[in-house]
Structures are given as structure tokens and as C-alpha cells.
PDB file of N, CA, C and O in Angstrom:
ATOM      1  N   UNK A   1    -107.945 -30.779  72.637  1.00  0.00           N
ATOM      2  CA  UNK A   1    -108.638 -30.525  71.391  1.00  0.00           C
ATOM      3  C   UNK A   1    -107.731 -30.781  70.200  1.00  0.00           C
ATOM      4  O   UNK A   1    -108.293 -31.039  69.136  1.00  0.00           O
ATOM      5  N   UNK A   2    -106.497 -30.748  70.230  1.00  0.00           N
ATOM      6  CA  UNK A   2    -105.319 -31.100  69.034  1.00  0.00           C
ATOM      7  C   UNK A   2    -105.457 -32.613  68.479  1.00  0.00           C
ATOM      8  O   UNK A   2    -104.718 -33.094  67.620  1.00  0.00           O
ATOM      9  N   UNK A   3    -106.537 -33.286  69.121  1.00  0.00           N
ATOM     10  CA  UNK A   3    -106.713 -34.631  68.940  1.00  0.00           C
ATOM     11  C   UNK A   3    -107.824 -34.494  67.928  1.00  0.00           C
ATOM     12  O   UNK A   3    -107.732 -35.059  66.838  1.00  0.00           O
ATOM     13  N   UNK A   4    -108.608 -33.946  68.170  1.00  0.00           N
ATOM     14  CA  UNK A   4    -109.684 -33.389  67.571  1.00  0.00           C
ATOM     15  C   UNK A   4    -110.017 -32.393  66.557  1.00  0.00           C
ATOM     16  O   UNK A   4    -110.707 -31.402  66.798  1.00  0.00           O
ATOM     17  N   UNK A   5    -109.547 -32.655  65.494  1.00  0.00           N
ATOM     18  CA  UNK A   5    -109.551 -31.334  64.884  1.00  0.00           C
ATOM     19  C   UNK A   5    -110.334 -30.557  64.721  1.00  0.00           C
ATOM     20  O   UNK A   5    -110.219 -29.335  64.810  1.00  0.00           O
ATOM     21  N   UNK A   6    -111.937 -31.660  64.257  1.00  0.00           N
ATOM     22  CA  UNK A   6    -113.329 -31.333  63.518  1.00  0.00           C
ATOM     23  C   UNK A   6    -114.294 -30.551  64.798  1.00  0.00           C
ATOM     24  O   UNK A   6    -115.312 -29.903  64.554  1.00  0.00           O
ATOM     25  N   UNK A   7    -113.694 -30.783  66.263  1.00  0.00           N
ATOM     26  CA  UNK A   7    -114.105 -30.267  67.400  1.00  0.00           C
ATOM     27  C   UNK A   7    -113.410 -28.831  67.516  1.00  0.00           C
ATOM     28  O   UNK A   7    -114.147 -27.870  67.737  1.00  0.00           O
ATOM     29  N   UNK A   8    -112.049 -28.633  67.381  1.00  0.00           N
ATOM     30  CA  UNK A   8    -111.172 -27.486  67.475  1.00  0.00           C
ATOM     31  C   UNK A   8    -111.547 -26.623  66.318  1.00  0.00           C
ATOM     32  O   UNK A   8    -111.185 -25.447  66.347  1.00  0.00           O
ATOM     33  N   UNK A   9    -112.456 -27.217  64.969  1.00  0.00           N
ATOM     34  CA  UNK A   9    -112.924 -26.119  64.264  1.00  0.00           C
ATOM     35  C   UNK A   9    -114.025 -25.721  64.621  1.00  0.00           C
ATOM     36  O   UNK A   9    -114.104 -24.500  64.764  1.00  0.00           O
ATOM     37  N   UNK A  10    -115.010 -26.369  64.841  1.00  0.00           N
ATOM     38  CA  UNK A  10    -116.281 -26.156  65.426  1.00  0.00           C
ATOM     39  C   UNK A  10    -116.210 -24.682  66.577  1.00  0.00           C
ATOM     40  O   UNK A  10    -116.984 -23.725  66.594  1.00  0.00           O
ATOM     41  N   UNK A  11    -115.187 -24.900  67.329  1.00  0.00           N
ATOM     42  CA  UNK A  11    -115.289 -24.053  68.230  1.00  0.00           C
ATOM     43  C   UNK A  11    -114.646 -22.625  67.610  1.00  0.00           C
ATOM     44  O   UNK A  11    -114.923 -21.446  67.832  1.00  0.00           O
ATOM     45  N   UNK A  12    -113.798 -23.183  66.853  1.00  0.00           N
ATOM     46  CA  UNK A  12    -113.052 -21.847  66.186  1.00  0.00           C
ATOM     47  C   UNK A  12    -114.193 -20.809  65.554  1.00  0.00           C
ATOM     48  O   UNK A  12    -114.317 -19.677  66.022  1.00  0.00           O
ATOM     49  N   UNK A  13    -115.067 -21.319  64.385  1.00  0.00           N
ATOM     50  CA  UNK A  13    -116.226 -20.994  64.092  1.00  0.00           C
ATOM     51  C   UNK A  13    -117.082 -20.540  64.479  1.00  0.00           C
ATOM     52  O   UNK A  13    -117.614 -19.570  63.940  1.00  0.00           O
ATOM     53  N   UNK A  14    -117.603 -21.226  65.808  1.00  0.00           N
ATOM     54  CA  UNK A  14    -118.274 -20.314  66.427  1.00  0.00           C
ATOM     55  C   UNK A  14    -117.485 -19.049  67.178  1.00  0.00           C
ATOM     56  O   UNK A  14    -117.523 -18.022  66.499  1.00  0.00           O
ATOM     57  N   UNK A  15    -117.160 -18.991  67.760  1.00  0.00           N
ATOM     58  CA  UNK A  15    -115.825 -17.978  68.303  1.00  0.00           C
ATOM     59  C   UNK A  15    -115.886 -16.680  67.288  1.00  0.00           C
ATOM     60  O   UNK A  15    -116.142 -15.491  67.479  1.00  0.00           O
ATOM     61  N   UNK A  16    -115.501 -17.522  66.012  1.00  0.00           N
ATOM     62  CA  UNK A  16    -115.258 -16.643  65.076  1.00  0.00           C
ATOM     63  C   UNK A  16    -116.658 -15.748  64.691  1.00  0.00           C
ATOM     64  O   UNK A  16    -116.546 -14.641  64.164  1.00  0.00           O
ATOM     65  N   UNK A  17    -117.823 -16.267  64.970  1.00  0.00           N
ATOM     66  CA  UNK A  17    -119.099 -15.905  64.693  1.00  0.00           C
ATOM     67  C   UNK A  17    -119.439 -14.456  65.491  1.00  0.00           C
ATOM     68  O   UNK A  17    -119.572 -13.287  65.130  1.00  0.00           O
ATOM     69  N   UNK A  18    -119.499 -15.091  66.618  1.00  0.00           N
ATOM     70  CA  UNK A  18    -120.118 -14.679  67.738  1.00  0.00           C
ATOM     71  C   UNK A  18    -119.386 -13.522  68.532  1.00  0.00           C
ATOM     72  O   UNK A  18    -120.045 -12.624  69.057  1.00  0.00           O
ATOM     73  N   UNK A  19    -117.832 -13.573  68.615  1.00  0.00           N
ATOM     74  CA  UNK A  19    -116.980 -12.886  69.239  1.00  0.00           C
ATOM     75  C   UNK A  19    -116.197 -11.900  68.335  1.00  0.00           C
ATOM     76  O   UNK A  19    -116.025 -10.700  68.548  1.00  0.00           O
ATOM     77  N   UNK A  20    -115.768 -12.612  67.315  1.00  0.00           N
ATOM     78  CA  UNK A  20    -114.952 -12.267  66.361  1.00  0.00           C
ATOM     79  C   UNK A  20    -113.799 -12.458  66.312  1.00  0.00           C
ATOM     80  O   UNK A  20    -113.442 -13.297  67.138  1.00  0.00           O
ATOM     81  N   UNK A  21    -112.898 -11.998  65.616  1.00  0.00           N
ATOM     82  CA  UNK A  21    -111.281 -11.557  65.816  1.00  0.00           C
ATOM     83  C   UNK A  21    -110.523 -11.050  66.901  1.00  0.00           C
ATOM     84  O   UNK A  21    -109.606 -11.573  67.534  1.00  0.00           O
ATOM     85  N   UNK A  22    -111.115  -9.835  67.017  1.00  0.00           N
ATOM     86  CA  UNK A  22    -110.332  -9.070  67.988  1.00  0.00           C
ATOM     87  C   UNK A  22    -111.094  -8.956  69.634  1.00  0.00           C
ATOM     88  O   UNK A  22    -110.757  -8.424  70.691  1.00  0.00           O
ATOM     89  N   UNK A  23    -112.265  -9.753  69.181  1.00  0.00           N
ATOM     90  CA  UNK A  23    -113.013  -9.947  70.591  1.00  0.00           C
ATOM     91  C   UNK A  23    -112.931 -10.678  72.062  1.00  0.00           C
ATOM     92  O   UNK A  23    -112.109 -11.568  72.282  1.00  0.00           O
ATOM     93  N   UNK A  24    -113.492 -10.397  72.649  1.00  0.00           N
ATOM     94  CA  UNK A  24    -113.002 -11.498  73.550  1.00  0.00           C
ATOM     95  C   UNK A  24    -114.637 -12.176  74.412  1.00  0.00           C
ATOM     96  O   UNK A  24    -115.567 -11.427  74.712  1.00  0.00           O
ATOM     97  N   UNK A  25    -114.641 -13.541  74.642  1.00  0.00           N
ATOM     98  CA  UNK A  25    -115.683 -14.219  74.995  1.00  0.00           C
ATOM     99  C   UNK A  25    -115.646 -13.659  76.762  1.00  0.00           C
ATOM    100  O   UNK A  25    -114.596 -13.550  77.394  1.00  0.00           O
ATOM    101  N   UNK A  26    -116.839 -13.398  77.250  1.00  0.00           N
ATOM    102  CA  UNK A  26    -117.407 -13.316  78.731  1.00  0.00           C
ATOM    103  C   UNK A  26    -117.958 -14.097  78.850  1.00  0.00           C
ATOM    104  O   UNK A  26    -118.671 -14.529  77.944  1.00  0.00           O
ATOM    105  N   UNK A  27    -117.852 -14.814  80.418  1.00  0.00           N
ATOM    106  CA  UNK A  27    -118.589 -15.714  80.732  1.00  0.00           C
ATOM    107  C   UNK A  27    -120.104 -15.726  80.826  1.00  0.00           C
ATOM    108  O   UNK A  27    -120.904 -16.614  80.533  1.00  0.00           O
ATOM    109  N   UNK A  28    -120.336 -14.170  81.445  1.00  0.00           N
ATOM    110  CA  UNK A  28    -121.725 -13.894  80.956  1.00  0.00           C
ATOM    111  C   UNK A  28    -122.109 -14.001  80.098  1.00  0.00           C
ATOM    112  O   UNK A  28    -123.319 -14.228  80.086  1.00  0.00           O
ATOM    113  N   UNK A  29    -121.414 -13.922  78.828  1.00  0.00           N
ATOM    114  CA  UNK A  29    -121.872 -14.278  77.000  1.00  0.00           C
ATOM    115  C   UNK A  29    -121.956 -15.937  76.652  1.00  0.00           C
ATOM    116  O   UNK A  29    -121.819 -16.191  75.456  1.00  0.00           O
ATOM    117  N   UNK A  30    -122.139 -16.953  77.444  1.00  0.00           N
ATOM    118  CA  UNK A  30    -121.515 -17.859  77.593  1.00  0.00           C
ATOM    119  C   UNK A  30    -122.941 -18.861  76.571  1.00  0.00           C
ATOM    120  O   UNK A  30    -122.882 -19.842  75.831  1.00  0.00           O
ATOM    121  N   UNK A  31    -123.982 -18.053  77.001  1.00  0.00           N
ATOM    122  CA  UNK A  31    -125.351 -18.739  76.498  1.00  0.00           C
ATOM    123  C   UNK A  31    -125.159 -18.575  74.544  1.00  0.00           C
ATOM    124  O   UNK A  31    -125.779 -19.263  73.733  1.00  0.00           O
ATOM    125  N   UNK A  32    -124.408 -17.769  74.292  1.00  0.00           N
ATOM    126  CA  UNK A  32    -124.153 -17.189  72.912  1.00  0.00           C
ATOM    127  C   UNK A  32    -123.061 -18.084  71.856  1.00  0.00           C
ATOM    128  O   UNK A  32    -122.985 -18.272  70.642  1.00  0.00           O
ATOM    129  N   UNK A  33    -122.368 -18.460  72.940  1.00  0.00           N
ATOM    130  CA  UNK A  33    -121.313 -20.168  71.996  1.00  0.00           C
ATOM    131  C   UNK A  33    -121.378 -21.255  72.991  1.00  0.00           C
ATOM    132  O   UNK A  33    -120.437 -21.679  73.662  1.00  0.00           O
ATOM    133  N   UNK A  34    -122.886 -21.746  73.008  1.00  0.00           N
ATOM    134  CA  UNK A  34    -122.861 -23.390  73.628  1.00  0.00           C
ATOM    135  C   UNK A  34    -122.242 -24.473  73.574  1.00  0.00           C
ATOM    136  O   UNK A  34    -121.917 -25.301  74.426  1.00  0.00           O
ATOM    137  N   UNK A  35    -122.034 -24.342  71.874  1.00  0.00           N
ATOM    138  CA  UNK A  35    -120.964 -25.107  71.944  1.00  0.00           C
ATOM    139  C   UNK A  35    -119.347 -25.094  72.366  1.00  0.00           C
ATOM    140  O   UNK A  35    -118.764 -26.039  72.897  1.00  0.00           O
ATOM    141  N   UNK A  36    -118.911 -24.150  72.103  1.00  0.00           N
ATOM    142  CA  UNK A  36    -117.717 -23.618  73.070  1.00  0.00           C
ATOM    143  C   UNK A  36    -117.549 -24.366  74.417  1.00  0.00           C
ATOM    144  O   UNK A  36    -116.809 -25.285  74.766  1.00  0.00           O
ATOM    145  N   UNK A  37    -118.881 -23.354  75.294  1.00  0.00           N
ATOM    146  CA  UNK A  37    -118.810 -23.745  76.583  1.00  0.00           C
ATOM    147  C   UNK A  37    -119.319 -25.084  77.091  1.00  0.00           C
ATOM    148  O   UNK A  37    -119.092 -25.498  78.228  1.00  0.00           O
ATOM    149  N   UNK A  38    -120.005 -25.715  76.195  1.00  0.00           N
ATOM    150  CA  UNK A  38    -120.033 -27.111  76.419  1.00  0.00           C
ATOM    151  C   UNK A  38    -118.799 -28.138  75.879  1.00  0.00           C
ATOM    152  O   UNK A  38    -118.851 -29.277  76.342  1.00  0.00           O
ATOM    153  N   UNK A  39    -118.021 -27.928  75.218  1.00  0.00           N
ATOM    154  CA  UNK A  39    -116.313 -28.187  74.965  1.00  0.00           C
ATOM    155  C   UNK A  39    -115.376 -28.024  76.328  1.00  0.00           C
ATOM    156  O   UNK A  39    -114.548 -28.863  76.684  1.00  0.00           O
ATOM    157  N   UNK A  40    -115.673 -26.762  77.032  1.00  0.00           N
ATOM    158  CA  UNK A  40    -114.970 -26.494  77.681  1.00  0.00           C
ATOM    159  C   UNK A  40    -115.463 -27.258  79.279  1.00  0.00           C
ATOM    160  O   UNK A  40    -114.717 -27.509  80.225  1.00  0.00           O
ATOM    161  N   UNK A  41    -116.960 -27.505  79.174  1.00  0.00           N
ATOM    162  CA  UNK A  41    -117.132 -28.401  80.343  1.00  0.00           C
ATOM    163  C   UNK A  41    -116.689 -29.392  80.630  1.00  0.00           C
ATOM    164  O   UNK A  41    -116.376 -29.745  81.767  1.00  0.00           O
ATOM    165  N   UNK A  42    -116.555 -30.237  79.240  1.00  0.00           N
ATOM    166  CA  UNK A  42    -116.537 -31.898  79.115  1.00  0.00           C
ATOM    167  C   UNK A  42    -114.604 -31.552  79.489  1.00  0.00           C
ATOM    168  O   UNK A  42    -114.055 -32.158  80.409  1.00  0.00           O
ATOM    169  N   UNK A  43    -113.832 -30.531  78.618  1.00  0.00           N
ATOM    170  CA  UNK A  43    -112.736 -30.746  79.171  1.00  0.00           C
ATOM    171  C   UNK A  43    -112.321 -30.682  80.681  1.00  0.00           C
ATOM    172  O   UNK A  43    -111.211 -31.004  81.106  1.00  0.00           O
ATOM    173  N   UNK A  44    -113.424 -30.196  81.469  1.00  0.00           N
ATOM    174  CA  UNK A  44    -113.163 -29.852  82.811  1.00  0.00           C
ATOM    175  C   UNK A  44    -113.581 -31.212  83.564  1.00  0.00           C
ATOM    176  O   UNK A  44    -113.273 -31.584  84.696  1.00  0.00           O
ATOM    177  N   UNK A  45    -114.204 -31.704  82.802  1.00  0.00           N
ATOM    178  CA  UNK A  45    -114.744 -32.894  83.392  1.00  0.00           C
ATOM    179  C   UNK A  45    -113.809 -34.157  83.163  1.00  0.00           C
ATOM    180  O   UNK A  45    -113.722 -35.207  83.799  1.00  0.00           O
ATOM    181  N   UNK A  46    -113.324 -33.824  82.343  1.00  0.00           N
ATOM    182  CA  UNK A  46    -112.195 -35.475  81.500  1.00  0.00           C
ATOM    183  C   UNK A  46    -111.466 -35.157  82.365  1.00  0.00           C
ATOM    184  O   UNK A  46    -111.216 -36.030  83.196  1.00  0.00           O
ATOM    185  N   UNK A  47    -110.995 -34.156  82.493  1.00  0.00           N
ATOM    186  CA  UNK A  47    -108.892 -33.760  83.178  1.00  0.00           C
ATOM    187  C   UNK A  47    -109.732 -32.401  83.693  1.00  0.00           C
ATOM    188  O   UNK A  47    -110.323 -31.518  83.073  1.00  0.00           O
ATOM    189  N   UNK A  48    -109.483 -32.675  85.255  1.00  0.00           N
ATOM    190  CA  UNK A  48    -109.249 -31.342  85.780  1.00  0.00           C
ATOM    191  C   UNK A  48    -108.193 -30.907  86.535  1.00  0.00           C
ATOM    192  O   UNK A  48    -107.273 -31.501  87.097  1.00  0.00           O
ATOM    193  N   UNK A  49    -108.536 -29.637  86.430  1.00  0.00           N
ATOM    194  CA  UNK A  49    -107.068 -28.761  86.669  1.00  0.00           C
ATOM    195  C   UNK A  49    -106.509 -28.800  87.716  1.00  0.00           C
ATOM    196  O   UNK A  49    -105.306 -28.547  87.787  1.00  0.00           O
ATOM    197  N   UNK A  50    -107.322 -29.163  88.900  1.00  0.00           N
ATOM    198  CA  UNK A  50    -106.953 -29.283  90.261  1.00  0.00           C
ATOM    199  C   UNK A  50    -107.394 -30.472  90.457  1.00  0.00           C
ATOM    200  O   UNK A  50    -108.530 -30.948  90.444  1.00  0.00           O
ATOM    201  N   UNK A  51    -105.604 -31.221  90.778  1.00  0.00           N
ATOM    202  CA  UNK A  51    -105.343 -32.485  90.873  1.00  0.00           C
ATOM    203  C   UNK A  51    -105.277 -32.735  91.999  1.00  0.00           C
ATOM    204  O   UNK A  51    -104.836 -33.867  92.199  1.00  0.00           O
ATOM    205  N   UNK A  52    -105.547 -32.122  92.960  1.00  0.00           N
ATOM    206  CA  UNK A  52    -105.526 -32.753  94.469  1.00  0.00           C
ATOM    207  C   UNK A  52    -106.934 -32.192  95.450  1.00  0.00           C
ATOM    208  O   UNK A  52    -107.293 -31.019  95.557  1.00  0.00           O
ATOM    209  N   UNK A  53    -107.345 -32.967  95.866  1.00  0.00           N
ATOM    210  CA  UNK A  53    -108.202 -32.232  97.320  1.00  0.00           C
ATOM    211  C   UNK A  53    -107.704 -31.577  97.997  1.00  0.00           C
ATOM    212  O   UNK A  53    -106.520 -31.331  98.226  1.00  0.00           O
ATOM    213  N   UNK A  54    -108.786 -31.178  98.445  1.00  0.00           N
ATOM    214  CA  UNK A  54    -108.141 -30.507  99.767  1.00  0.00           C
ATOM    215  C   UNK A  54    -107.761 -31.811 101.175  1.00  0.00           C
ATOM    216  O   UNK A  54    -108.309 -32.906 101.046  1.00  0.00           O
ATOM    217  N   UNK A  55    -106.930 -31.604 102.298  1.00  0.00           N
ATOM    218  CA  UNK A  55    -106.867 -32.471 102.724  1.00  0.00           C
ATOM    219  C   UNK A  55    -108.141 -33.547 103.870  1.00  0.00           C
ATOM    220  O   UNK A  55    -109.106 -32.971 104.373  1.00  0.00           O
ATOM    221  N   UNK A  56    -107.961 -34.683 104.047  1.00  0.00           N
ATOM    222  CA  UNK A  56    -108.974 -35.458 104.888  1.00  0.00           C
ATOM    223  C   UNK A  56    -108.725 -36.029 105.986  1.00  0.00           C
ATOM    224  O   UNK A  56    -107.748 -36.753 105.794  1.00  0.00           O
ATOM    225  N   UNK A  57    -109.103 -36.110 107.129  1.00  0.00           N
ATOM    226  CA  UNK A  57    -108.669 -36.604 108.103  1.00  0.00           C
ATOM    227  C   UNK A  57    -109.965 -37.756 108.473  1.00  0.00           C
ATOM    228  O   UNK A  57    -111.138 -37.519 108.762  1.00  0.00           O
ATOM    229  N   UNK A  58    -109.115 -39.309 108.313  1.00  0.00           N
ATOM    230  CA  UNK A  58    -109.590 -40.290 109.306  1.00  0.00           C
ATOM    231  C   UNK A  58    -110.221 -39.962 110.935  1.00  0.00           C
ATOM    232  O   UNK A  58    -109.454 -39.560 111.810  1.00  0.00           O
ATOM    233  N   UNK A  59    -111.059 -40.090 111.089  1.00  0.00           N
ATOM    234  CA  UNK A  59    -112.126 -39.953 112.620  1.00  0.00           C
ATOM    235  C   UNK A  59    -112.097 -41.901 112.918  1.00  0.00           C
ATOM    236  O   UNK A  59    -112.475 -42.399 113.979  1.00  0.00           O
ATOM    237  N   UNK A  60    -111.808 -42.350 112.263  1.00  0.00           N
ATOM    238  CA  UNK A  60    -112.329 -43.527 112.789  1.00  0.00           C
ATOM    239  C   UNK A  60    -111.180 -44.686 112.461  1.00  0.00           C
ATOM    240  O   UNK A  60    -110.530 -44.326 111.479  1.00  0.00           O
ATOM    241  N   UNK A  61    -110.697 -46.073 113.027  1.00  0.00           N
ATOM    242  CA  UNK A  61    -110.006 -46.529 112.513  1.00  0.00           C
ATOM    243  C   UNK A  61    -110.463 -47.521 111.318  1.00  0.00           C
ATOM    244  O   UNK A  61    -111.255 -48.447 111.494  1.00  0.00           O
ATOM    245  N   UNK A  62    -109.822 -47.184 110.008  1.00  0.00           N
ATOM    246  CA  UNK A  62    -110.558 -47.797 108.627  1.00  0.00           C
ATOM    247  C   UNK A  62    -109.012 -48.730 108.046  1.00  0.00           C
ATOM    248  O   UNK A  62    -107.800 -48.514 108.008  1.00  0.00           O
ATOM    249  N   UNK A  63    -109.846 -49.703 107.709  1.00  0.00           N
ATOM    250  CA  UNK A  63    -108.611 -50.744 106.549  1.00  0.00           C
ATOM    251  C   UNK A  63    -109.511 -50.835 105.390  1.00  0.00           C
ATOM    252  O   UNK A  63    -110.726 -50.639 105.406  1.00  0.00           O
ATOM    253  N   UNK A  64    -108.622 -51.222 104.167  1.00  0.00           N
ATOM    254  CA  UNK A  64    -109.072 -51.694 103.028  1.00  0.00           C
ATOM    255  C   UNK A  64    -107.517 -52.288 102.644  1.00  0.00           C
ATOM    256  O   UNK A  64    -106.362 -52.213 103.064  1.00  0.00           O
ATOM    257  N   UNK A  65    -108.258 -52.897 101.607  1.00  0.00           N
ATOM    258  CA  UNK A  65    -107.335 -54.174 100.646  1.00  0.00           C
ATOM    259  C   UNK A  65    -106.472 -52.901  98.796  1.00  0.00           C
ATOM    260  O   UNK A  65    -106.812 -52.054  97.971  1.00  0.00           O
ATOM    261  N   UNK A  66    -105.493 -53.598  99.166  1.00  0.00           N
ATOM    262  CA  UNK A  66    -104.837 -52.841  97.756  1.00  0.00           C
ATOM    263  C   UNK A  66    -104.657 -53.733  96.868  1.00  0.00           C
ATOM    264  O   UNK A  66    -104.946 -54.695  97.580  1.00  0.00           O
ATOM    265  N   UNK A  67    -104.486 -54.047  96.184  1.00  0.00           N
ATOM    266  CA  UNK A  67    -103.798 -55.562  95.266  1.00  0.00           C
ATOM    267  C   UNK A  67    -103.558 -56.675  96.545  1.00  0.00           C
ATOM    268  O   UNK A  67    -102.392 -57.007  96.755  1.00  0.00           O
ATOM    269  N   UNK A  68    -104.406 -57.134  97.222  1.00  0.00           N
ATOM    270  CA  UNK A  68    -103.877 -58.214  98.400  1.00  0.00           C
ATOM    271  C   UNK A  68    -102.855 -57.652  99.235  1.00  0.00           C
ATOM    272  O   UNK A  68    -102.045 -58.487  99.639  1.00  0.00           O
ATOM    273  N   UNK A  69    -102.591 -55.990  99.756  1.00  0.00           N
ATOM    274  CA  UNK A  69    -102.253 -55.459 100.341  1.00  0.00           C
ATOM    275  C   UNK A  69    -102.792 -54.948 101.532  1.00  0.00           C
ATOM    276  O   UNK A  69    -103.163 -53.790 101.344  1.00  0.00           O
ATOM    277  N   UNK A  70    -102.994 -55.344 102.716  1.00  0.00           N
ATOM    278  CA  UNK A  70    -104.138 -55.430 103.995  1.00  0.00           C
ATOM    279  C   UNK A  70    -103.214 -53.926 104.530  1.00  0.00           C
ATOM    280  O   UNK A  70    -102.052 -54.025 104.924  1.00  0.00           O
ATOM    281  N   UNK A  71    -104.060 -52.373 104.449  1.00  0.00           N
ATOM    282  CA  UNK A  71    -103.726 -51.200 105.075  1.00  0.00           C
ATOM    283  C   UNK A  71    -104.230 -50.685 106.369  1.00  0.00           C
ATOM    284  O   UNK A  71    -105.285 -50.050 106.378  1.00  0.00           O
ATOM    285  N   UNK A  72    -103.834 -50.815 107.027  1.00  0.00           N
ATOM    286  CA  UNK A  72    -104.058 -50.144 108.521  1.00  0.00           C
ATOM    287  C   UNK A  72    -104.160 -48.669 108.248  1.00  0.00           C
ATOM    288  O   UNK A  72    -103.127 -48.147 107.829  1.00  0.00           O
ATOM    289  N   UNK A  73    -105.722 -47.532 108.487  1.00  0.00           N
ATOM    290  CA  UNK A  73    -104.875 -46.826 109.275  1.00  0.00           C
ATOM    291  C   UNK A  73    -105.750 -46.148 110.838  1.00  0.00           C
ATOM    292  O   UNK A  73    -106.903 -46.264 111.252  1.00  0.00           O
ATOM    293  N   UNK A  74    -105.005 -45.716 111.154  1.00  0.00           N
ATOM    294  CA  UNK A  74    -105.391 -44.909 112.471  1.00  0.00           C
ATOM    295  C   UNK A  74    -106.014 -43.875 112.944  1.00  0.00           C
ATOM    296  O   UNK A  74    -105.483 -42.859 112.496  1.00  0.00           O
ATOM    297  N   UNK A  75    -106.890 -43.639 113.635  1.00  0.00           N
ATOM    298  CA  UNK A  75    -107.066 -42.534 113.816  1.00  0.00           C
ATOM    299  C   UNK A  75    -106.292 -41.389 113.626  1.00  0.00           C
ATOM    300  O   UNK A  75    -105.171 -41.518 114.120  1.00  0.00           O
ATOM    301  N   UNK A  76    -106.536 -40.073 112.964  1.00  0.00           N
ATOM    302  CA  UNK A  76    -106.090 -39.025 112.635  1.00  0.00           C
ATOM    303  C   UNK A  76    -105.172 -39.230 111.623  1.00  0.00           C
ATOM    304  O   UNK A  76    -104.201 -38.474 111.647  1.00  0.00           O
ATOM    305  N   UNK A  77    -105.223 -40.056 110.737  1.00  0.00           N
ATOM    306  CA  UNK A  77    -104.290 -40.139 109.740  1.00  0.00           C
ATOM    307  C   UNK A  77    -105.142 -39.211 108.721  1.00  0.00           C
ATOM    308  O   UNK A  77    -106.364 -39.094 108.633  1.00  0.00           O
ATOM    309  N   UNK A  78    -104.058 -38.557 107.945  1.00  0.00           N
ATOM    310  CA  UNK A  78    -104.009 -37.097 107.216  1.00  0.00           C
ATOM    311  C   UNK A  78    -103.988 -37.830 105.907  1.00  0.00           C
ATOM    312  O   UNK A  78    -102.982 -38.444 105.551  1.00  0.00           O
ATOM    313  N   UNK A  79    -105.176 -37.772 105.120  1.00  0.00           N
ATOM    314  CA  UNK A  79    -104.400 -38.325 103.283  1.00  0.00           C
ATOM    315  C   UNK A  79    -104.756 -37.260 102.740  1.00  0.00           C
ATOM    316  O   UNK A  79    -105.240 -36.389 103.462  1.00  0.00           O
ATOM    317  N   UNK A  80    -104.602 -37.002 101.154  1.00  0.00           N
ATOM    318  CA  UNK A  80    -104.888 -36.250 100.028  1.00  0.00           C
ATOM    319  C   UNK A  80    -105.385 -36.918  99.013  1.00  0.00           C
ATOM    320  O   UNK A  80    -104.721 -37.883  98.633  1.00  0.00           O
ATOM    321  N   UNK A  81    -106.444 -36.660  98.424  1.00  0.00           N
ATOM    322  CA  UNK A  81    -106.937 -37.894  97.126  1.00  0.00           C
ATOM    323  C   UNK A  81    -106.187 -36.841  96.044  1.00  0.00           C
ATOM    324  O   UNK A  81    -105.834 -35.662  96.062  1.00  0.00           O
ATOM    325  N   UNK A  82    -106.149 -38.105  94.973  1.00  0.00           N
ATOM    326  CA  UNK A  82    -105.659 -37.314  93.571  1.00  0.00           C
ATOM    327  C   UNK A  82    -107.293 -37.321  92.978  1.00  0.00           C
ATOM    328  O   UNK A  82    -108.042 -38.295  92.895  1.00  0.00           O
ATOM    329  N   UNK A  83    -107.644 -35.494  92.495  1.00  0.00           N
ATOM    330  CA  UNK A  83    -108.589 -35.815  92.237  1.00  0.00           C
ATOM    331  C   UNK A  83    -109.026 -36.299  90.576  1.00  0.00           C
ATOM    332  O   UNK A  83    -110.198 -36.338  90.200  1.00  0.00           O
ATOM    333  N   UNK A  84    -108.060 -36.582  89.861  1.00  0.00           N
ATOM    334  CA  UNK A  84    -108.119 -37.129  88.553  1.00  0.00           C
ATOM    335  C   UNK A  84    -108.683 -38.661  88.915  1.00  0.00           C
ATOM    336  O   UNK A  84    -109.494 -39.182  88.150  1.00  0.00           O
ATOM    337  N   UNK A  85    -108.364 -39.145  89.740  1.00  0.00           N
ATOM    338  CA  UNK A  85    -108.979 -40.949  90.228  1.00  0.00           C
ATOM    339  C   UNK A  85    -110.605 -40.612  90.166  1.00  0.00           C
ATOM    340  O   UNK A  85    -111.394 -41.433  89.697  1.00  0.00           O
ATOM    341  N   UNK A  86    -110.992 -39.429  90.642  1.00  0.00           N
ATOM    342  CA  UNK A  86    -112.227 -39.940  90.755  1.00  0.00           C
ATOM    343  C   UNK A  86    -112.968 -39.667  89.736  1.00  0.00           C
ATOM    344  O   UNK A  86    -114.036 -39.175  90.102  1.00  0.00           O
ATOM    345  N   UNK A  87    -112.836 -39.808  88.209  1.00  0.00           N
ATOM    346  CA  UNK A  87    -113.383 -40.227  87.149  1.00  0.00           C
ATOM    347  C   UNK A  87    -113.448 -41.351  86.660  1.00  0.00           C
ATOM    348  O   UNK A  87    -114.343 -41.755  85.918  1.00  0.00           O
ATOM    349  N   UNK A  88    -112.404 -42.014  87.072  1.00  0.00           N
ATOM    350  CA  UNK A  88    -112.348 -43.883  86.659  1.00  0.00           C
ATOM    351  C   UNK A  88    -113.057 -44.532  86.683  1.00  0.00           C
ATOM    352  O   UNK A  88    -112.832 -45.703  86.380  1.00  0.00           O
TER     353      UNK A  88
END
């Protein structure tokens, strides 16, 4: 949001409305600063916080191509996706 200023006030504002100063936002209150929590989706959605899967195991033997890089792998091979790739 530091990129954003006119977004980082928006939310301040409402915040400031709805919660106040010394308040604090519940998720149950969540219907009450939409815009907030719709800020806070799209950031969950651009970059999320948990950058890895959980792990996957190959059942079958699979290849694919990398840059003209021909990958073997084998049955029971163990990977981890990064899960930031799968927004691209």
C-alpha cells in the first residue's frame, strides 16, 4: 500500500470511521469497512503469505520441457511448488 497512497488513505478513513482510534477491526465487523477488507483480499491475492505448498508426490512417470531442457522424473519424486508462480 506505500505505493499507493490515495488507496492507504482510503482505508485509513474508513478505519478511522468505523473503528476509530483506539479501536480495533473484527473480522466479524468485516461487512462494516468493505473497502478495507476488499484491499486486504486483493493483497492476499497479488503476494501471498504462504510461499510454498504443501508437498506433492509424482504417482506416475511425467517429463516436461524447461527452456529446451528435456526433465525426467520418476516415480515418487517429492517436489514443492512456490506458491507465488501460480499467479503468473
Amino acid at each position: 500500500m506505500s505505493a499507493h497512497k490515495d488507496i492507504q488513505e482510503k482505508v485509513y478513513q474508513e478505519l478511522m470511521e468505523v473503528v476509530g482510534k483506539d479501536g480495533r477491526a473484527r473480522y466479524d465487523e468485516r461487512d462494516k469497512i468493505p473497502y478495507t477488507f476488499a484491499v486486504l483480499m486483493e493483497a492476499q491475492r497479488y503476494a501471498s503469505n504462504a510461499p510454498f505448498s504443501g508437498n506433492r508426490m509424482y504417482v506416475s512417470k511425467l517429463w516436461f520441457y524447461i527452456f529446451a531442457l528435456h526433465i525426467d522424473l520418476d516415480n515418487g519424486f517429492d517436489s514443492v511448488a512456490k506458491m507465488g508462480s501460480k499467479n503468473l
